[in-house]
C-alpha positions in Angstrom: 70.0 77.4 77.5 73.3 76.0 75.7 74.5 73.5 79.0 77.5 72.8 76.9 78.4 76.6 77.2 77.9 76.2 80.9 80.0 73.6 81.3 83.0 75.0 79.0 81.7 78.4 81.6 82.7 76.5 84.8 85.9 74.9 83.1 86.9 77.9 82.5 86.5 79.2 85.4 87.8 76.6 87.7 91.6 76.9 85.4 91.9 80.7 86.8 91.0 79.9 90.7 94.1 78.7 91.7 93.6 79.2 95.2 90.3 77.2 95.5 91.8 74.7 93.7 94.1 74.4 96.6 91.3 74.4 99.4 89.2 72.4 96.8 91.8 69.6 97.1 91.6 69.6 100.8 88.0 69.7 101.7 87.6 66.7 99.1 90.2 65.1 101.6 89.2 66.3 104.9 85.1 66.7 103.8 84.8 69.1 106.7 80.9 69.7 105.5 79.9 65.9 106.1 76.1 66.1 106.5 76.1 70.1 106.4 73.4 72.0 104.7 74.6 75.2 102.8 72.3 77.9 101.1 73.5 80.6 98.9 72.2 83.4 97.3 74.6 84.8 95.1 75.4 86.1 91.7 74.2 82.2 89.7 77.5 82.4 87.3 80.6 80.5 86.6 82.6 81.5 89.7 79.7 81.3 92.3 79.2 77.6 90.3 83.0 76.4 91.0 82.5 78.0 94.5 79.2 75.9 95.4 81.1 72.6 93.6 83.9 73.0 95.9 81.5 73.1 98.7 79.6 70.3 97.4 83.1 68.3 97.0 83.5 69.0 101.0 80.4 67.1 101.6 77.9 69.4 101.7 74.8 69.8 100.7 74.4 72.4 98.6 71.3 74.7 97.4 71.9 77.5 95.3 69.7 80.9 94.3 70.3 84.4 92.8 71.0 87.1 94.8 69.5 89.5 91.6 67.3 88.9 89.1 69.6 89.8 86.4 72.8 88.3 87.2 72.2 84.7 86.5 73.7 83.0 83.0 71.7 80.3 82.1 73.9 78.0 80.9 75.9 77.9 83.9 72.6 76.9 85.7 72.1 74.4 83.4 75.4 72.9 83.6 75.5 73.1 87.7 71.7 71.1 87.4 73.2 68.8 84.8 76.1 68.1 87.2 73.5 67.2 90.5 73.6 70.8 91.9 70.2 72.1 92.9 70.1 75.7 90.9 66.8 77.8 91.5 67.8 80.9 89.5 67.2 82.3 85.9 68.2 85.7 84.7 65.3 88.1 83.8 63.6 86.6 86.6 60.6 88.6 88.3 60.2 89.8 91.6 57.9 86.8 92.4 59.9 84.6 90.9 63.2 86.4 92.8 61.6 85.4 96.6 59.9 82.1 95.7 63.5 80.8 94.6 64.7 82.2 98.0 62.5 80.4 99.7 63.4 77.4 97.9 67.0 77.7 99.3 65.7 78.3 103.0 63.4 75.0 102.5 66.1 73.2 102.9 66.4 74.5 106.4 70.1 75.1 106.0 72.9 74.7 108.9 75.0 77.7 107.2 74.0 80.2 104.6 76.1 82.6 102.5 74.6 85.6 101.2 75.0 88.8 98.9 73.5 91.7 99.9 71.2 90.4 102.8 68.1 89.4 101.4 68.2 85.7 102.9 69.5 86.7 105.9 66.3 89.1 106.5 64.2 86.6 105.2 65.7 84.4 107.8 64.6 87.1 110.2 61.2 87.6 109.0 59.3 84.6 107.5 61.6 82.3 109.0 62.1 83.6 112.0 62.0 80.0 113.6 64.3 78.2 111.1 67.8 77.2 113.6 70.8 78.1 111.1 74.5 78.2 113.2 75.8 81.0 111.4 76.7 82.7 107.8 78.6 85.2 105.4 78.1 88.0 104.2 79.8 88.8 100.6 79.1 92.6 100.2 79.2 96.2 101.5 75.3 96.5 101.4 74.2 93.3 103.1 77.3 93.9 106.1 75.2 97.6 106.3 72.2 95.8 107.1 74.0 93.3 109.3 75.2 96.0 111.5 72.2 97.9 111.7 70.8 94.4 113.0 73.5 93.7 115.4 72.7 97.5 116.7 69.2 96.8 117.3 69.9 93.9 119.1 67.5 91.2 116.4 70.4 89.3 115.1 69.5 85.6 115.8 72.8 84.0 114.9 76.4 84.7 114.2 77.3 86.3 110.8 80.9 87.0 109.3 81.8 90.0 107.6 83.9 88.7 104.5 83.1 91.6 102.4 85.9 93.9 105.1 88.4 90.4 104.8 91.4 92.0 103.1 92.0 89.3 100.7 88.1 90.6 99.5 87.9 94.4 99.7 91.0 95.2 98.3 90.7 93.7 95.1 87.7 92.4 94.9 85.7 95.6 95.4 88.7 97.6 94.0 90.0 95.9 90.8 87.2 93.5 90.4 84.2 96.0 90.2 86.6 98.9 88.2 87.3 96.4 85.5 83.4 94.4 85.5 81.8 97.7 85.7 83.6 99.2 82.9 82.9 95.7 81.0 79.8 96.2 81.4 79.0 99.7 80.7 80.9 99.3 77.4 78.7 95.8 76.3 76.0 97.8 77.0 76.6 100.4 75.1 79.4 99.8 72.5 80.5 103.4 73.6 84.2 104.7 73.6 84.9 105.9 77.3 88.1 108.2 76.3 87.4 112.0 76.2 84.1 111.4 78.0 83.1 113.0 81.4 82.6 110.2 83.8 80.6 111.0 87.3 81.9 108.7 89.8 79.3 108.4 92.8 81.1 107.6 96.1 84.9 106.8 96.9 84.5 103.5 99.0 86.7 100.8 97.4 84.2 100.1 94.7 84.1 103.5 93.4 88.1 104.3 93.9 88.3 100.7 91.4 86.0 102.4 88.5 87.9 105.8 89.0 90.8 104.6 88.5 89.7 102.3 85.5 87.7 105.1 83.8 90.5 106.9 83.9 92.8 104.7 82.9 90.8 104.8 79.3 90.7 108.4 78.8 87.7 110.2 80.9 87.8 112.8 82.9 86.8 111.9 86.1 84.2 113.4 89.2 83.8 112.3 92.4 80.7 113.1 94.4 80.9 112.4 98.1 79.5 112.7 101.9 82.5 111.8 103.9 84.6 114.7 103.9 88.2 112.0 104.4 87.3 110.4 101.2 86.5 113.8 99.4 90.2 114.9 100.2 91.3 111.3 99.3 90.0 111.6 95.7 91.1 114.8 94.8 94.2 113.5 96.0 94.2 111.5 94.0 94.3 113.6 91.0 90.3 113.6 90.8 87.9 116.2 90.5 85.4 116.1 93.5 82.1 118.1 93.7 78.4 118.1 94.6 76.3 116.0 92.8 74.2 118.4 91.1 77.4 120.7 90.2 78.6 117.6 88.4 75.4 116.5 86.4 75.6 119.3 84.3 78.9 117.8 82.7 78.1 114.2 83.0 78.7 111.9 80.0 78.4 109.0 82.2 77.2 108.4 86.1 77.8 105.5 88.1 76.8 105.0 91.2 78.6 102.8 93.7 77.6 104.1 97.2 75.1 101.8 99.1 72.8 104.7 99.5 69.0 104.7 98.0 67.9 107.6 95.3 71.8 108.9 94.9 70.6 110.4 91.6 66.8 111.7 91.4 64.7 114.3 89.9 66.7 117.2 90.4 69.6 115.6 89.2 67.2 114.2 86.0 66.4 117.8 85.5 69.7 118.7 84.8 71.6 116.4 83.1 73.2 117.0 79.9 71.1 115.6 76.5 72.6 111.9 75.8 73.3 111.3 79.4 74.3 107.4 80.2 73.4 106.5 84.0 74.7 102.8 85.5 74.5 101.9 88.8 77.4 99.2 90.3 75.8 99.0 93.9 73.6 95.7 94.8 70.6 97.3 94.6 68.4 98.8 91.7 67.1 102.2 93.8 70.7 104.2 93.5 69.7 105.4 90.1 65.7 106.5 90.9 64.0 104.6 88.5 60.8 105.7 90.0 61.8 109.5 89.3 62.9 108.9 85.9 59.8 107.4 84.6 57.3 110.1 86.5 59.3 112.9 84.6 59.9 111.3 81.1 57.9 112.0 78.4 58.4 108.6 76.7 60.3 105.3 77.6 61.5 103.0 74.8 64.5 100.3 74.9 66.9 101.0 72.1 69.5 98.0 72.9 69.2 94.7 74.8 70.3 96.5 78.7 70.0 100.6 77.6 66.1 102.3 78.0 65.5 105.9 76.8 63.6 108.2 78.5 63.0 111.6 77.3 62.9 114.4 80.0 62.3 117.8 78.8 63.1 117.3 75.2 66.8 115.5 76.5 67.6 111.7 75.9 68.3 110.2 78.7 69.9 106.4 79.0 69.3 104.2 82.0 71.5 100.3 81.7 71.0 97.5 82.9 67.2 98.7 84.5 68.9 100.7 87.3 70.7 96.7 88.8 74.2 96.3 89.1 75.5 97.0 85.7 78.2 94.6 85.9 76.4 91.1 86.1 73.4 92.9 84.4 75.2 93.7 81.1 78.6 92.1 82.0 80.4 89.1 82.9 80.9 89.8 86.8 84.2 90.3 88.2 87.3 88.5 86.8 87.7 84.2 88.0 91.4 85.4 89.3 89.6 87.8 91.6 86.6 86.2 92.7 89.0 82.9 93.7 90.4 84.7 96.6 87.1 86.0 98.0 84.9 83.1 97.1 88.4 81.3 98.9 87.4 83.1 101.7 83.7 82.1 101.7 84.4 78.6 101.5 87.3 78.6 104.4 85.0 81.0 106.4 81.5 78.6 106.1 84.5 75.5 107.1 85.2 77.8 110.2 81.8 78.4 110.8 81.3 74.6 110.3 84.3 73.4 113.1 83.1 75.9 115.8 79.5 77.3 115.2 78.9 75.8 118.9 80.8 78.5 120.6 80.0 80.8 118.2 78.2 84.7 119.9 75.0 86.2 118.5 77.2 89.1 116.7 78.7 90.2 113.5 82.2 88.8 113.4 85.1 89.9 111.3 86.7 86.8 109.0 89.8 85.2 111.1 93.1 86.7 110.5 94.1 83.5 109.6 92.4 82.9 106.8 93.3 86.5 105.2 96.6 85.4 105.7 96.4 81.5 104.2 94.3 83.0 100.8 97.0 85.5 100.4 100.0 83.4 100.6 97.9 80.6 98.2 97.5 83.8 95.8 101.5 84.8 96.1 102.1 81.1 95.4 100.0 81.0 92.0 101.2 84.1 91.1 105.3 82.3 91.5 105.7 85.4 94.4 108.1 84.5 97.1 108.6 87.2 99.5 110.4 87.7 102.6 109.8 86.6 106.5 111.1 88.0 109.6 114.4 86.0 111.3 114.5 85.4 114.6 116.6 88.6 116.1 114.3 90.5 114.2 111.0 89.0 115.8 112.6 89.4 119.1 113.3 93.3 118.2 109.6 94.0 116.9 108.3 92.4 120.3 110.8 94.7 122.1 109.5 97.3 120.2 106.1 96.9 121.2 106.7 96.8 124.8 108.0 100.1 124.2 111.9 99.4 125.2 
């Protein structure tokens, strides 16, 4: 680990997060996490590290794990140790290793916890079942999935906020930030050109409109597969093709996944596939792209670059990246600092609101405040030097009139 490297990582970093910058500033004011335990499980790189610092800076108390095995950098974690941060991540790490640093985090016996993809929030409902915690975030489509389906069932023990459906996080971060990381990725990976290729886009949620629109923005032709029949129309709309999934394999250069959904692309879909086939997966988990398939069909398995295993099926090459895991912190650098600041902005404002109010906080999945969409866009519109315009008086009076239907 080069801890030098780190720290130039997290400088960096920090220069391009002008919003958090801003909050940072205040919370090392106000300290509004005096004596407040924080645990987080996500991504262990550069961003996540300025995020946890600003947290830190607010007084808290801050412990910090992976929310994958293969999206930690190293020298980041050795720069955030070197700097008093307690860090329990590395990247490679095993699934043993993956929990035991999770329970490291809950150890702590944290007041608020921010997660990615829900795996110390169940853990919080399983093992620790006990442990009092007054509430948390949630940074990502899967994790809110498995929030809701906990709400539904009526197990939630305490109060969780949906930041990943924030505005300020969605609509770029899962849009912009995952097209341009994912493509990063893919292309580190692979040293590939992308133009004049097939690409198979699986699923049109925001994540998989972003690497549409990047993919094709450097020369592919683009499929969409989908289940929802709106989105379907939405992407051919578009200017997309759209078809089943097996329909599409047969043309596939590349398939990404980006759905959510477990065994998106399995045997059948193996079967198919054209000789030289490249599959990445950009959801949380590893079990879109069926590993599990894949290796009880191949012939052989070998690794023929740092994040790209062969398997041959039927005589046919096929490529899986990044070990089936999100392609973009597995092989890439993440999503962009000038993206993540607004939604890790929102994490840290979100765990402050938490903080002020977690006493009349519900048992229940709440959506992040309207307020604090609003205050992370207009810090963004003032980095960017955006001034736009507001509503005068005779023209708040009309919408009001408006709305009372008069």
């Amino acid at each position: 680990m080069n801890m030098e490297e780190g720290k130039l990582k997290l400088e960096w970093a920090r220069e391009h997060m002008p919003v958090l910058k801003e909050v940072r500033h205040r919370f090392m004011q106000e300290k509004p996490f005096d004596e407040v335990k924080i645990g987080m499980a996500l991504h262990v790189e550069a961003k996540t590290g300025v995020l946890a610092m600003t947290l830190a800076e607010g007084g808290a108390k801050v412990r910090l794990a992976s929310c994958n095995p293969l999206s930690t950098d190293d020298d980041v974690v050795a720069a955030l140790r070197d700097a008093g941060m307690e860090v329990y991540a590395r990247k490679w790490e095993s699934r043993e290793e993956y929990y035991e640093n999770l329970y490291q985090v809950l150890e702590m016996k944290p007041d608020i916890i921010i997660d990615d993809g829900g795996d110390l929030t169940t853990l919080l409902h399983t093992e620790y079942r006990d442990m009092e915690v007054w509430g948390g975030n949630e940074e990502t489509t899967t994790g809110v999935i498995r929030l809701r389906n906990m709400e539904r069932r009526g197990i939630l023990r305490f109060p969780m906020f949906d930041v990943n459906d924030a505005k300020m996080k969605h609509l770029f971060d899962n849009r912009y930030g995952t097209g341009q990381s994912t493509l990063d990725g893919i292309m580190t990976a692979t040293n590939l050109v992308i133009a004049g290729k097939t690409v198979v886009v699986a699923g049109y949620g925001w994540c998989g409109r972003g690497i549409a629109m990047r993919m094709r923005g450097m020369g592919a032709d683009v499929i969409v597969t989908e289940i929802d029949p709106v989105k379907a129309i939405e992407a051919r709309m578009d200017g997309f093709r759209v078809m089943k999934m097996l329909d599409a394999m047969v043309q596939a250069d590349f398939v990404v996944t980006a759905t959510g959904m477990k065994d998106v692309i399995r045997e059948e879909h193996f079967l198919v596939a054209k000789d030289g086939c490249i599959f990445a997966n950009a959801g949380h988990f590893d079990n879109e792209v069926s590993r599990e398939d894949l290796e009880k069909i191949a012939e052989s398995k070998r690794k023929v670059r740092r994040y790209v295993d062969e398997y041959v099926v039927n005589g046919k090459k096929l490529y899986l990246l990044g070990e089936g895991r999100l392609i973009n912190l597995a092989a890439g650098q993440g999503h962009p600092a000038e993206i993540m600041d607004m939604s890790f902005a929102i994490q840290a404002l979100t765990a402050e609101y938490i903080a002020k109010n977690h006493e009349t906080l519900e048992t229940k999945v709440y959506p992040v405040p309207r307020d604090i969409d609003d205050m992370v866009a207009r810090l963004k519109l003032k980095a960017m030097g955006i001034e736009i315009d507001q509503l005068n008086e005779v023209q708040k009076k009309y919408a009001e009139e408006w709305k009372e239907g008069t």
